[in-house]
N, C-alpha and C positions, 0 to 999 in steps of 0.2 A: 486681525490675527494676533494669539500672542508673541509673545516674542522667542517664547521656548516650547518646541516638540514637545509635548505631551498628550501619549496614547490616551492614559488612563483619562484625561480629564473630557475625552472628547467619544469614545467608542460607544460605550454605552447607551449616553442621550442619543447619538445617529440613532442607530441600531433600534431602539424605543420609537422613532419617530416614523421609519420608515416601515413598522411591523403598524404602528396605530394608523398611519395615512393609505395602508394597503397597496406599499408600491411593490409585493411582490406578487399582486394578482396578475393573472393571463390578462393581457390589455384587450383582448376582442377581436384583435385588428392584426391584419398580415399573417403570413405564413405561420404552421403550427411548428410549434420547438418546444420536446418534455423532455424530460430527466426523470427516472426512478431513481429515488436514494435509495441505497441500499441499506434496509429497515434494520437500524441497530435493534440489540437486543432493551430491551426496557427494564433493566435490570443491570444495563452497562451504563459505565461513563466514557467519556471523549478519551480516546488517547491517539498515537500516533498516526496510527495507519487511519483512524478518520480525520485527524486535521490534514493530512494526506488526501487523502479522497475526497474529501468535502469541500478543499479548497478549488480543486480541478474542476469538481462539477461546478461550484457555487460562480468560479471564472467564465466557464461555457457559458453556466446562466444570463447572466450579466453579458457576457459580448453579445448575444442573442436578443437578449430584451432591449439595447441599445440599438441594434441591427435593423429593428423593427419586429420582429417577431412573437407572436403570440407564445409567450413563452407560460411554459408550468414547469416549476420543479417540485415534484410531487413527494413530499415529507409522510413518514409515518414509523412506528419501530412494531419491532416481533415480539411477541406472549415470551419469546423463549420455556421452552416446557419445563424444562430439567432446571436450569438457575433459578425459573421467578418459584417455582415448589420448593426445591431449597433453601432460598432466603427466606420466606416465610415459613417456613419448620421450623430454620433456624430462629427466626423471630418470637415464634410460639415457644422455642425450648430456654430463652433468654428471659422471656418475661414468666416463666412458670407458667405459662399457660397451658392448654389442653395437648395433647398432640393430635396431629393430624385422623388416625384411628378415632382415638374418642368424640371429634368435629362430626367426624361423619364429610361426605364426599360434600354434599351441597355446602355446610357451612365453613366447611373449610374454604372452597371456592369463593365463598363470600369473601372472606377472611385476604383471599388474593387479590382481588376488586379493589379491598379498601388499603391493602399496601398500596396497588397500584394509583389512585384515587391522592396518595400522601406523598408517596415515596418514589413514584414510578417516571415522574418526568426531569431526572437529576442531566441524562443525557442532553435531550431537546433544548432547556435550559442552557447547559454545554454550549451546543451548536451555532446559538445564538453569539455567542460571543466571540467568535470565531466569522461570524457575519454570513452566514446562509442565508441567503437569499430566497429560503421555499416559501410558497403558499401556507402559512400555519392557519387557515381556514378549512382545508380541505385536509388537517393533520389525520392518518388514518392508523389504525390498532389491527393486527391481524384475527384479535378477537372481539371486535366491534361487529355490529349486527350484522352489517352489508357483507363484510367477508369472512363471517360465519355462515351467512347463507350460500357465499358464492361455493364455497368448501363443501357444504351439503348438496348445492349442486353437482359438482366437477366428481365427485362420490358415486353418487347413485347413476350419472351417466357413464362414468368407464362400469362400471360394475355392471350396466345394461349390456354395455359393447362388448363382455367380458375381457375385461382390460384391469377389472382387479379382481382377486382371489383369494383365498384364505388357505392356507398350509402351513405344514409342519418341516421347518428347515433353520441350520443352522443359524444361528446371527449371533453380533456381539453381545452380552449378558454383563448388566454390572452387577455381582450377588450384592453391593450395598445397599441402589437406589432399587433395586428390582425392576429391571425394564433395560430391553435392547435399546442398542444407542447405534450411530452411524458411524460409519468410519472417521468422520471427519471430529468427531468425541473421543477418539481415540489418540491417546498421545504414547508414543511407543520412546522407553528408555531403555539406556546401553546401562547392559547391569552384568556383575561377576558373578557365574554361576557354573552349573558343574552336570557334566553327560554320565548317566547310566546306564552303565552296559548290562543287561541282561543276558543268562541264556533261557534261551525256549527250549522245548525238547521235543526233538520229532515226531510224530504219530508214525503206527505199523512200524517199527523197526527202521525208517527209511535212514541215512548216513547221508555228508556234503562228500564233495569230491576228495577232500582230504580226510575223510571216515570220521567224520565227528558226528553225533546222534543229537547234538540241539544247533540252532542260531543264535546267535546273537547280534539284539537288536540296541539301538540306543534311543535313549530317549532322554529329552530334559525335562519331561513330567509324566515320573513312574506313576503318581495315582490313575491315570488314565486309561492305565492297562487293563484293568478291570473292564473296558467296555471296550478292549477289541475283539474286533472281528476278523482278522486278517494279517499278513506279514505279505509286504511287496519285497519284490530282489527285481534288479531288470532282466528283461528277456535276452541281452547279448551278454549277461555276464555270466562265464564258463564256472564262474564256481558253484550257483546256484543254478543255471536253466532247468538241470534234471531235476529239479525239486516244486518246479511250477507246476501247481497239478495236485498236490501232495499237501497233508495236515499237519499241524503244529497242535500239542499238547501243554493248552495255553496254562502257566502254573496259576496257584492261588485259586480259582476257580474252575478247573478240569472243565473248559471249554475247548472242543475239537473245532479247528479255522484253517482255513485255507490258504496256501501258500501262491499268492496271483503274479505275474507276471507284468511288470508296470513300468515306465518310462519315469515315474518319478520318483525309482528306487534308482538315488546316483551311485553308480559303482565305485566312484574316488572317493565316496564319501562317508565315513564313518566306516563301518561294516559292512554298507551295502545292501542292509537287511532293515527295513521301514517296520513300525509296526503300524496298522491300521485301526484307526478310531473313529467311525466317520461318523459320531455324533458330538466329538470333542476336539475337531480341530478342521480348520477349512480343507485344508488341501488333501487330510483325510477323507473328508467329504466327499470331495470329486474324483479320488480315485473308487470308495464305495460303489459311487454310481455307475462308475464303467465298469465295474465287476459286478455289481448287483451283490454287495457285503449289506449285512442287515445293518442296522444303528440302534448302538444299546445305551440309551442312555444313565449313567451312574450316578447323578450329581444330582440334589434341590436345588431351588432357585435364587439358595443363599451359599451355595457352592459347599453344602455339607455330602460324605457320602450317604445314597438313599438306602432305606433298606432294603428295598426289594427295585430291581431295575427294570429300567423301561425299556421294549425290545420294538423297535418299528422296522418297514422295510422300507426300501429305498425312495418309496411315494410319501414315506411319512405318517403310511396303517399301521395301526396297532399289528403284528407279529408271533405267532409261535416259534420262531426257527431257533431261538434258543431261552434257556428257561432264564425266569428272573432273578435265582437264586443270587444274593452276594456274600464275601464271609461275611459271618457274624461279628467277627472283632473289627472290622473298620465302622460297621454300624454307625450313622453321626458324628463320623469325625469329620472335623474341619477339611478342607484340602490339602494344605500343608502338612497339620498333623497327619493326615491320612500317610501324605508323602513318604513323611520319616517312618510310619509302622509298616508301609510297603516294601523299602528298599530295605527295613531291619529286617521283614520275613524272608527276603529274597537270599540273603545274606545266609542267616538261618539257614535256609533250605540248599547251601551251597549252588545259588544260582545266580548270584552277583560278579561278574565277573569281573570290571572295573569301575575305577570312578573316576573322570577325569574334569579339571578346571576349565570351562567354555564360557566363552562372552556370548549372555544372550541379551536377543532385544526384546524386552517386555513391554505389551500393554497395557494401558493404565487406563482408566477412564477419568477423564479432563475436568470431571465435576463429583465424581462419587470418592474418587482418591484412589481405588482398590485395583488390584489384577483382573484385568476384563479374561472372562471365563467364554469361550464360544458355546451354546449351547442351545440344542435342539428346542425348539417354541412353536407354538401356534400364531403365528401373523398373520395379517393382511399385506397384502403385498399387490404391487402394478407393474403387468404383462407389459414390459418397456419397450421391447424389441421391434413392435409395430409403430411406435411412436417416435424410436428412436431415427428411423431410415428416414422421416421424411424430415427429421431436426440437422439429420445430417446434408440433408441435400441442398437444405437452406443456405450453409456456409459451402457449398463446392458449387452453386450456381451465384454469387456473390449477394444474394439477398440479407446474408449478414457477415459484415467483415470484420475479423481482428485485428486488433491496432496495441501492441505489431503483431505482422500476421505470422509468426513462426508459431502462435499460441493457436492458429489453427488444429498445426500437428496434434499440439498434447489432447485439443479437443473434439478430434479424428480418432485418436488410438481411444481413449476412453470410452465411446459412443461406438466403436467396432466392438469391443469385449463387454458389452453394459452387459448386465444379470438385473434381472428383477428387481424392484425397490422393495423393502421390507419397509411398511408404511408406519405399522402400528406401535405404540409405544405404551407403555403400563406404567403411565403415570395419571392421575387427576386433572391435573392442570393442561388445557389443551383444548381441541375442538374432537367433542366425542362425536367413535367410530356410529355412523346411522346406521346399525345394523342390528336386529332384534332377533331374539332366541325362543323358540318355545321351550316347554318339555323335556319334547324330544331330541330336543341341539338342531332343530331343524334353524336355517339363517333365513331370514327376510331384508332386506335393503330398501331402504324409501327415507326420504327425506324429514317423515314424521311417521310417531306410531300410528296417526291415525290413517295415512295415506299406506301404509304398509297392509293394517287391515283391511282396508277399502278393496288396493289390488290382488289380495291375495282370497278375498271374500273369507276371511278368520271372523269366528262368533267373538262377540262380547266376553267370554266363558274361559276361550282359550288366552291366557297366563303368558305376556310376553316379557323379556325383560331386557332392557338394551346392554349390547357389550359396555364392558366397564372400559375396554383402551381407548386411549387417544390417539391424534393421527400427527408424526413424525410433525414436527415442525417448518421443516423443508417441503411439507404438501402445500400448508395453506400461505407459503411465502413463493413457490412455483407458480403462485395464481397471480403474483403482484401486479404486475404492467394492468391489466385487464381488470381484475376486482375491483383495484381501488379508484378505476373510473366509470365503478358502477355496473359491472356485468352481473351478471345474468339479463339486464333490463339492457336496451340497446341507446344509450343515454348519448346528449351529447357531445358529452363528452368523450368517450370511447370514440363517436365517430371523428373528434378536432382533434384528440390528441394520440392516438392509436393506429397504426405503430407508432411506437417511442422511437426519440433519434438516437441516444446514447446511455449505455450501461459502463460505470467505472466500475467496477471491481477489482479483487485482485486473484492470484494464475492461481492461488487456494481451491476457491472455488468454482472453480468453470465447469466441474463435474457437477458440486450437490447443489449449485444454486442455478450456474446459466443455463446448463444440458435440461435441465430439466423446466425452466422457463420455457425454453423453445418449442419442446416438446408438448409443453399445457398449452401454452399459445397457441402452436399450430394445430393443435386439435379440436379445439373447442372455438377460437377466434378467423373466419373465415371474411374475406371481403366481397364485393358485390356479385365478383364471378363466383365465389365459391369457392375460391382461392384460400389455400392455409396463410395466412397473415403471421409474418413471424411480430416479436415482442419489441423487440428494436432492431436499429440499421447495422450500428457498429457496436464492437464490446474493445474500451480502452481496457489493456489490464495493466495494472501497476504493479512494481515490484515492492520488496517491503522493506519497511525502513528500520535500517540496524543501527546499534549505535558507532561508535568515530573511529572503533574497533573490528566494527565491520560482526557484531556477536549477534545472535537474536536477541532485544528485547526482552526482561522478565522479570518478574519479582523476587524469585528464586536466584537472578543472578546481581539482583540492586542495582542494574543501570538501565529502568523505566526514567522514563523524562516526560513529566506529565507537561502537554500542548497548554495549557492552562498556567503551569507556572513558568513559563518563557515567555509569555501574554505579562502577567502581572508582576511576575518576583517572586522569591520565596526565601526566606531567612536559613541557612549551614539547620539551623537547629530543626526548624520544622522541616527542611528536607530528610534530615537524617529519623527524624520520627515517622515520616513518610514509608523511607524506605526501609526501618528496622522496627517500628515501631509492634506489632503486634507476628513476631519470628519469634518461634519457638527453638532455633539452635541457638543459642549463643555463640560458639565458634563463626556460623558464615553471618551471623549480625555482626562482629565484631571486624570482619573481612569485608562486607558491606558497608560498614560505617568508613573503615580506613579508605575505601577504595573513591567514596563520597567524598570525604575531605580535602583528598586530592586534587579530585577533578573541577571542585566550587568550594574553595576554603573560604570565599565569603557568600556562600550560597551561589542565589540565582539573581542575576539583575532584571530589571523587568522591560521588556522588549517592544511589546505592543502585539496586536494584531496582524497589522500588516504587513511586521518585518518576518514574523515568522510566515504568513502567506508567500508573503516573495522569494523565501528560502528555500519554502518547500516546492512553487514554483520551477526556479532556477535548479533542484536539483534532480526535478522528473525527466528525466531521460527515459527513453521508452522502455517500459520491461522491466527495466532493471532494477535490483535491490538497491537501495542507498545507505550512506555511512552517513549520520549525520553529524554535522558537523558546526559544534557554538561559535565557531571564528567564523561562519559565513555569516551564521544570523545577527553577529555583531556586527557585520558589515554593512549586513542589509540595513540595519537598524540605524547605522549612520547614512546610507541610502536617504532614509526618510528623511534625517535632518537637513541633510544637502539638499533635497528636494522642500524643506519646511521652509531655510535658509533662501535658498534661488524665490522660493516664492516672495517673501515677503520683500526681497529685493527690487521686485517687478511688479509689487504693489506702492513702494515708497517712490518708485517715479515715474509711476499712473496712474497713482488714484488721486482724483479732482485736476485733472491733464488732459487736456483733448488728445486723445488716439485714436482719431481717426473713424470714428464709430459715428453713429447716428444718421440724421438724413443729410446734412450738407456738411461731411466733413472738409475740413481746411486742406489745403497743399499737404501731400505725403512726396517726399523725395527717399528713395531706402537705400540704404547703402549696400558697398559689396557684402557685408557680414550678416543685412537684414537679408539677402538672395541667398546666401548659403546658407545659412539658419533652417530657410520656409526649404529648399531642396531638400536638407538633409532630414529635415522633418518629415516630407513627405515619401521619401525613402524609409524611415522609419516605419512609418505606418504601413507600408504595402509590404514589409519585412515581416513585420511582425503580424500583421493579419495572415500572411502563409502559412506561417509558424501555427496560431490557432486552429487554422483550419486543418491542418496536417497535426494534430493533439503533439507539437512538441510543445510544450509549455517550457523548457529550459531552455530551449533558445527565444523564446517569447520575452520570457523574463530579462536575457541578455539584452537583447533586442533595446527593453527599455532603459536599462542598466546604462548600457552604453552611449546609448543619445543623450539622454540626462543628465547621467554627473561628466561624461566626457566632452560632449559638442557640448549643450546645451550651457550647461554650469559652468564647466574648465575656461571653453571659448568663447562663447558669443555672449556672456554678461561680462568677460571683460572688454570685448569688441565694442560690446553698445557704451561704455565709459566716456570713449572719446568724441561721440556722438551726443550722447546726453549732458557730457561739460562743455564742451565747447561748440555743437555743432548749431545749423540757425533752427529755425521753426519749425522748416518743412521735414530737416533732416532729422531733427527729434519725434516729429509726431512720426514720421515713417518709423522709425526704431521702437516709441511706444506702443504704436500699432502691430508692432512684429511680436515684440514681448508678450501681449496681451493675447494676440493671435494664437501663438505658439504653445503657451503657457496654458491656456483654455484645454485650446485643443487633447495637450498632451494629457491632460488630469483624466480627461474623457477616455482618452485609449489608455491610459493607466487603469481605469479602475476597476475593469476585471479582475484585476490580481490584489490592488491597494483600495479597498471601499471606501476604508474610512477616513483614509488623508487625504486623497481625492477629493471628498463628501467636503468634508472641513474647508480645503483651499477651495475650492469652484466655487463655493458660497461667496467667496470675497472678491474674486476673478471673475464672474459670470458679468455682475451686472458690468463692468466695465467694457464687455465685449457687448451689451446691448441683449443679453442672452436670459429670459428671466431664470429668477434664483428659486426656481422649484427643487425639485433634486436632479442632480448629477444623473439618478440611476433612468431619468427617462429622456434623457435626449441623447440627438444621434450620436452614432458611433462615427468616429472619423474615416472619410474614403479616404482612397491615393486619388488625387489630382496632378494629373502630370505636368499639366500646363503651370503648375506651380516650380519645375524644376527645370532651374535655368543653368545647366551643365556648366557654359563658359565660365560663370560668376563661381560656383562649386568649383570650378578646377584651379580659378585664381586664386580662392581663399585657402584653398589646402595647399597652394604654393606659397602664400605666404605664411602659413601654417608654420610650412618647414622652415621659413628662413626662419623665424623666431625661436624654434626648437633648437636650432641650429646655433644660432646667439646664446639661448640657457643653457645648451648641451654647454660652450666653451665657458662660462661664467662659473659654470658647477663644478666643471673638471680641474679650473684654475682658481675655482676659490674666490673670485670677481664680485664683490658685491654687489647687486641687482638694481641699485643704485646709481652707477658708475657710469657715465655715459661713453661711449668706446666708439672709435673711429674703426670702419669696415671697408676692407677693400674686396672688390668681384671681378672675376679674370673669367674668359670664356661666357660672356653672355649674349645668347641668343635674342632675339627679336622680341619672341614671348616675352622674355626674362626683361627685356626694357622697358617691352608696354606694362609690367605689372608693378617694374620700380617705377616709372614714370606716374602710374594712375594711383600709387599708392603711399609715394614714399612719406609722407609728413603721416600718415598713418603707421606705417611700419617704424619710422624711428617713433616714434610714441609708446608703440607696443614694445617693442625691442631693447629701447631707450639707446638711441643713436647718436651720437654728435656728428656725425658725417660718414655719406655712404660714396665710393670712390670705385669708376669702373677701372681696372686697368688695362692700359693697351694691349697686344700683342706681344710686345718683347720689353715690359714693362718688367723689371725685376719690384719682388715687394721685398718688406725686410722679415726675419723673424717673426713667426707668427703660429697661430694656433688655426688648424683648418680645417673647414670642413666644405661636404660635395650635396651641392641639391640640383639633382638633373648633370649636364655638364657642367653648369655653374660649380667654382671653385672659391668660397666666404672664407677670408681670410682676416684675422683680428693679430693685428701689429702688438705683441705683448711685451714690447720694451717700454717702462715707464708704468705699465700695469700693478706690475707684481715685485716684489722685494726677494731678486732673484736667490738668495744664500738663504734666505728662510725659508723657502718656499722648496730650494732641494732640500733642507736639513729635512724639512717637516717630511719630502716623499721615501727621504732616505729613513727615516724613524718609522714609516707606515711600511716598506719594503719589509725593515728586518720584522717587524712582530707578523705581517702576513706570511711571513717566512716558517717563522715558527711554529704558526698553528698548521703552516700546510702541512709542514713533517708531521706532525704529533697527526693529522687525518689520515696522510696516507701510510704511517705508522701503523696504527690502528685495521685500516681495510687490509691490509699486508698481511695482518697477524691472522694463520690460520686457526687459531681458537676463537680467537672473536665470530671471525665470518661462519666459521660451523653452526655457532649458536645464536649467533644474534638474528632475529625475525628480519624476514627480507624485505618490510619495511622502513627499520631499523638502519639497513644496510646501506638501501635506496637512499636514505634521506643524507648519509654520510656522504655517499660518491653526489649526492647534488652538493651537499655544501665544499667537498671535493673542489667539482669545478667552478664553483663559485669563485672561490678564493685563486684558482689559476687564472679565471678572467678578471680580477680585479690586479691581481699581481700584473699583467700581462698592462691592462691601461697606464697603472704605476709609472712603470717603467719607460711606457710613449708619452705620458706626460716628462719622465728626469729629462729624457732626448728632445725634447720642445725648449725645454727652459735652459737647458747647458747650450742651444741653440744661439738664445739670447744677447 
């Protein structure tokens, strides 16, 4: 080994060697154990929430395939529809090349292949380095042949069972990319904007209760008025009820509409008076349809006004109930523009009655950049409701459980209110919809043209052409568990590794990706009874990782922390081109840059793999979002070295050293410290395997943390000192045999979380335990052996434990240097407390550095002294002669006054009520701890003056 921790020089070649010798295929043998990754988009790179994710599964993996386990973690990423079209537009618009229009559909397509083919594996590459553990044999593409077919299956069979349909109903519209998007594309921002109060004017002469002849409704998007059909007021509110019943003479377009009666006209709220649009806004929608209001749609599908409008009913048929006419002056105006010529004529026509300042939430589409427009479309869409009951009964009879289970709830309420999935997407890039058109618009569904003519007995003659949409990308990733082990064929895989044990994800999407897992699964995946087979057992969901602010993550706010450079490093300068390099504001570059400077004025140091593994590790607590935070990952990173350190330790005084190994090893005698070592070890292990198997991985991590650098490193390598310098034969090779024991063992239950220091040390450790040196990743995982833990020997060493703490406690408090050897006297000692100085004590003054240990009698007076309690025992250290008593107060007297000072000036500060109003109550927090910091340390100060004036 060398002599200095270095990630960099060792990650890589592992990682190479373990992907070429195929140590992450399913072994064949033992119980099955899968993992579905959750198929990044192929157009992404690694950032936090998968070095997050990937580590937790890649840990599963790994204790599982040591376990014994036929394990698979099954690799593969998503087409992504909307991003991988995008970056090749944008690619085509960078090189002058064609646009997508002039490609034509097929070579455009082409054109996506051969980015992907170049450009498309930057993630999986990523992942690698970070040390995943999948099968990259079995890597699978959601637009690879097998689950393009399985898509064309899953298709044509709900659409058999009529389980999918095709209609006319609202959805999100982005007018840039042209193509409905899912909610979860949807990014909604808090924006300053402003309510339009309208009045309408009553039809027949009617009057409100206060004899006013119109309403007034508000709205925060006047162009919309043009396509209503209606005005709600609620049925208990007295100022409107007479008027349910009764017409509005809707301006601008002398359309006559209905005044309905509705629960979601809020009386506190605004006016009181809704206007209805129920082909321009959701919740317009569903009041339409309990009134049976027509839907007039106004808009193109680039969000201009149209000229002449579209009038459907509430089925989404074309319509007569009112005419198409619109004015002629909004003709092709933009939306916006349209805006400002709407509220200018309303104004005009003396029918603007206010304008008031409102925060609204706008959405945005996540990839197109623009105001998502709701807007009436023809899609394909899946009858979920029947699918949904039996996904739901899955998790209420415990066939799939949440970890933790409060995410039940969210994924109960969800799957109670589901609506239909709106499948279809108008974009190119995708798996196209299998549905063929004649002429007439008549549809055919089958998996090929030609099988569509076959069942439907169509001549050669008749002219079909297939729909041009594609299908949402959340269909053909619904199918994962199951496609990519090969369904539709009944493979054997499907039957060894289906159901899956576990899905990470996170509480994002439980809706658009696990809800509807469940759902595909249990419909089409049946086991030998005929039973709906769900997709997997448990769903882990993670919370998501903020940064040490506790802010979301973004690029828009400069504090993304790429997983990759806490791995490697990264210089102030090329972080800050990182994070400002291609921002178009200057102001928030300039606030990004300073804010960067701050936080890593000499950049980023480079950490390795496995410290950020362990961080992220240590900080999963279940559910919860994390703050992350570089002071852990620097700890952990010294972690490794303590652990690089301990090791090579335990190599310099057993390798070429009999320990004990082989067929006729020598006499082992072990000492108390080699029995408490192997106990505390083996409590280790049975601690932390609970932890695993209960998905807490931050107590796992501690777990290992704490035996490590605490028992392992702190105690028992300097325990074994006195043994390996002066002890005989038998008592050395027992201690070499313990270290090497120990040392093995731990690397092994380590490497779940640590691969590749593990990997590295056990190379050098293995063969000394007799163990060959294949790799770490195939041999057993450590049980608990109880018969390994000998309680008595545990309870002595942690008694002596103390008495030593006890000795450094007074050495550090009086300033003693650790050198000094000190005469100890013990008052009150029990039987115990004899047999462990008697069987210990040339060991303990060793440790301690004793010059003589003194029981006292009974009515034994001692002199001045510094004291401390372990058990009833009373350690008392005679400090006359120690300490140079006038220095020693002057110096507590000099630390009294200045701890003096800063206390006032803290609790000056928490006093002042300007301070505490504004300063952030972490801010506050951190003052009242250093607060009491400082009255605990005044507070010792001061039992140290009264020890020494003792003197």
């Amino acid at each position: 080994m060398e002599k200095t921790y270095n990630p960099q020089n060792i990650e890589q070649d592992i990682y190479q060697k373990w992907e070429e010798k195929g140590h992450f295929k399913p072994s064949g043998e033992g119980e099955s154990y899968c993992i579905m990754i959750p198929p990044p988009n192929v157009t992404g790179s690694l950032h936090m929430g998968h070095a997050f994710q990937q580590t937790i599964m890649d840990a599963l993996t790994r204790y599982k395939r040591m376990s014994g386990n036929n394990t698979l973690w099954q690799v593969g990423t998503d087409h992504a529809g909307i991003a991988t079209q995008m970056v090749v537009e944008r690619k085509l618009a960078a090189e002058n090349g064609p646009t997508r229009q002039e490609l034509g559909r097929d070579a455009f397509i082409d054109k996506i292949w051969d980015w992907k083919a170049h450009s498309g594996g930057t993630i999986t590459n990523q992942m690698r380095r970070l040390g995943t553990s999948v099968d990259w044999e079995r890597e699978r593409f959601t637009m690879d042949d097998g689950l393009s077919e399985a898509v064309k299956e899953v298709f044509v069979r709900l659409y058999k069972d009529d389980l999918i349909y095709r209609g006319k109903r609202l959805v999100n519209w982005d007018p840039k990319l042209l193509t409905a998007i899912s909610d979860l594309e949807v990014e909604n921002k808090d924006k300053k904007g402003h309510m339009w109060h309208f009045r309408y004017p009553l039809a027949d002469g009617a009057k409100t209760a206060d004899g006013k002849d119109y309403l007034v409704v508000a709205t925060t998007r006047p162009e919309t008025m043009l396509g209503d059909t209606g005005v709600a007021v609620n049925p208990n509110d007295e100022r409107y009820k007479d008027l349910i019943g009764k017409y509005i003479d809707l301006p601008l377009v002398n359309r006559r509409i209905p005044i309905v009666g509705d629960d979601h006209a809020d009386m506190e709220k605004g006016t009181g008076c809704v206007k209805i649009t129920p082909a321009h806004d959701f919740n317009d929608y569903e009041v339409g349809k309990r009134h049976q209001l027509p839907m007039i749609n106004i808009l193109t599908f680039n969000a201009d006004i149209r000229s002449e409008a579209e009038v459907y009913n509430t089925n989404g048929e074309a319509s007569d109930a009112y005419p198409t006419d619109l004015p002629t002056e909004f003709h092709g105006l933009e939306r916006f523009a349209a805006r400002k010529a709407i509220v200018a004529k309303f104004e005009a026509l003396g029918l603007l009655d206010e304008v008031k300042d409102h925060d609204l939430t706008v959405p945005y589409g996540d990839r197109g950049g623009v105001v998502i427009e709701p807007m009436l479309t023809d899609q394909w869409y899946v009858r979920v409701a029947p699918l949904a009951k039996t996904a739901t009964e899955a998790v209420a009879n415990g066939d799939i459980e949440f970890v933790p289970k409060q995410y039940e709830n969210m994924y109960n309420s969800w799957m109670r209110d589901i609506q239909d999935w709106c499948i279809s997407r108008q974009l190119w890039w995708g798996h196209r919809i299998p549905a063929w058109y004649d002429e007439q618009g008549n549809v055919y569904v089958g998996r090929t043209e030609a099988e569509v003519r076959s069942e439907n007995n169509l001549a050669d003659d008749i002219k079909l052409s297939q729909d041009d949409d594609v299908l949402d990308t959340w269909f053909s990733s619904a199918l994962w568990t199951f496609s990519t082990l090969g369904w539709p064929e009944n493979t054997e895989d499907l039957k060894t590794f289906h159901p899956t044990d576990v899905l990470v994800t996170g509480f994002d999407i439980i809706f658009f990706w696990v809800a509807r897992m469940i759902m595909m699964t249990m419909h089409f995946i049946k086991d030998e009874n005929n039973k709906p087979q769900v997709p997997f057992k448990k769903v882990y969901v993670t919370g998501l990782i903020r940064d040490d602010e506790g802010n979301k993550m973004s690029k828009s706010k400069g504090n993304v922390i790429d997983p990759l450079d806490m791995i490697d490093g990264i210089s102030l300068e090329d972080l800050l081109e990182k994070r400002t390099g291609n921002m178009m504001q200057p102001q928030l570059a300039a606030k990004i840059k300073k804010q960067t400077e701050k936080q890593f004025p000499n950049g980023i140091e480079a950490h390795g793999t496995d410290a950020l593994r362990f961080t992220l590790a240590a900080l999963a607590s279940t559910g919860r979002d994390i703050n992350w935070d570089m002071k852990r990952l620097e700890g952990y990173r010294n972690f490794c070295n303590k652990l690089w350190n301990a090791s090579r330790y335990v190599l310099m005084n057993t390798e070429e050293q009999d320990c004990g190994f082989g067929d006729s090893p020598g006499e082992m005698t072990f000492s108390l410290a080699d029995k408490w070592i192997m106990g505390q070890y083996q409590n280790t292990i049975k601690a932390y395997r609970d932890a695993m198997d209960n998905y807490r991985f931050d107590i796992a991590a501690q777990t290992l943390y704490e035996f490590t650098w605490n028992q392992f490193c702190d105690w028992y390598l300097e325990l074994t000192k006195p043994v390996l310098f002066k002890g005989n034969e038998a008592q050395q090779r027992g201690t070499r045999h313990t270290l090497v024991t120990v040392l093995e063992s731990l690397l092994r239950l380590m490497h779940p979380i640590m691969p590749f220091i593990t990997e590295t040390i056990w190379q050098s450790v293995a063969p000394l335990a007799n163990r060959q040196a294949n790799t770490i990743m195939n041999q057993a995982y450590p049980e608990f052996e109880s018969d390994k833990v000998d309680t008595q020997a545990m309870a002595d060493l942690e008694w002596l434990k103390s008495f030593i703490l006890a000795i450094r406690t007074v050495r550090g408090e009086m300033d003693i240097a650790p050198s000094k050897p000190l005469d100890v006297l013990l008052r009150n000692v029990s039987e115990d407390d004899q047999r462990r100085l008697d069987e210990n004590q040339t060991f303990l003054s060793a440790m301690a550095k004793l010059e003589s240990i003194t029981v006292l009698t009974e009515n034994e007076q001692a002199p001045a002294s510094a004291a401390s309690i372990l058990g009833d025992m009373e350690i008392l250290i005679p400090m006359a002669g120690l300490i140079d008593k006038d220095a020693e107060l002057a110096r507590i007297a000099k630390a009294l006054e200045k701890i003096e000072k800063d206390l006032q000036r803290t609790a000056g500060k928490l006093q002042n009520e300007n301070f505490v109003s504004k300063a952030p109550p972490a801010v506050i927090e951190k003052e009242q701890a250093k607060l009491a910091e400082m009255e605990s340390t005044k507070a010792k100060l001061i039992a140290q003056q009264e020890e020494i004036n003792a003197i």
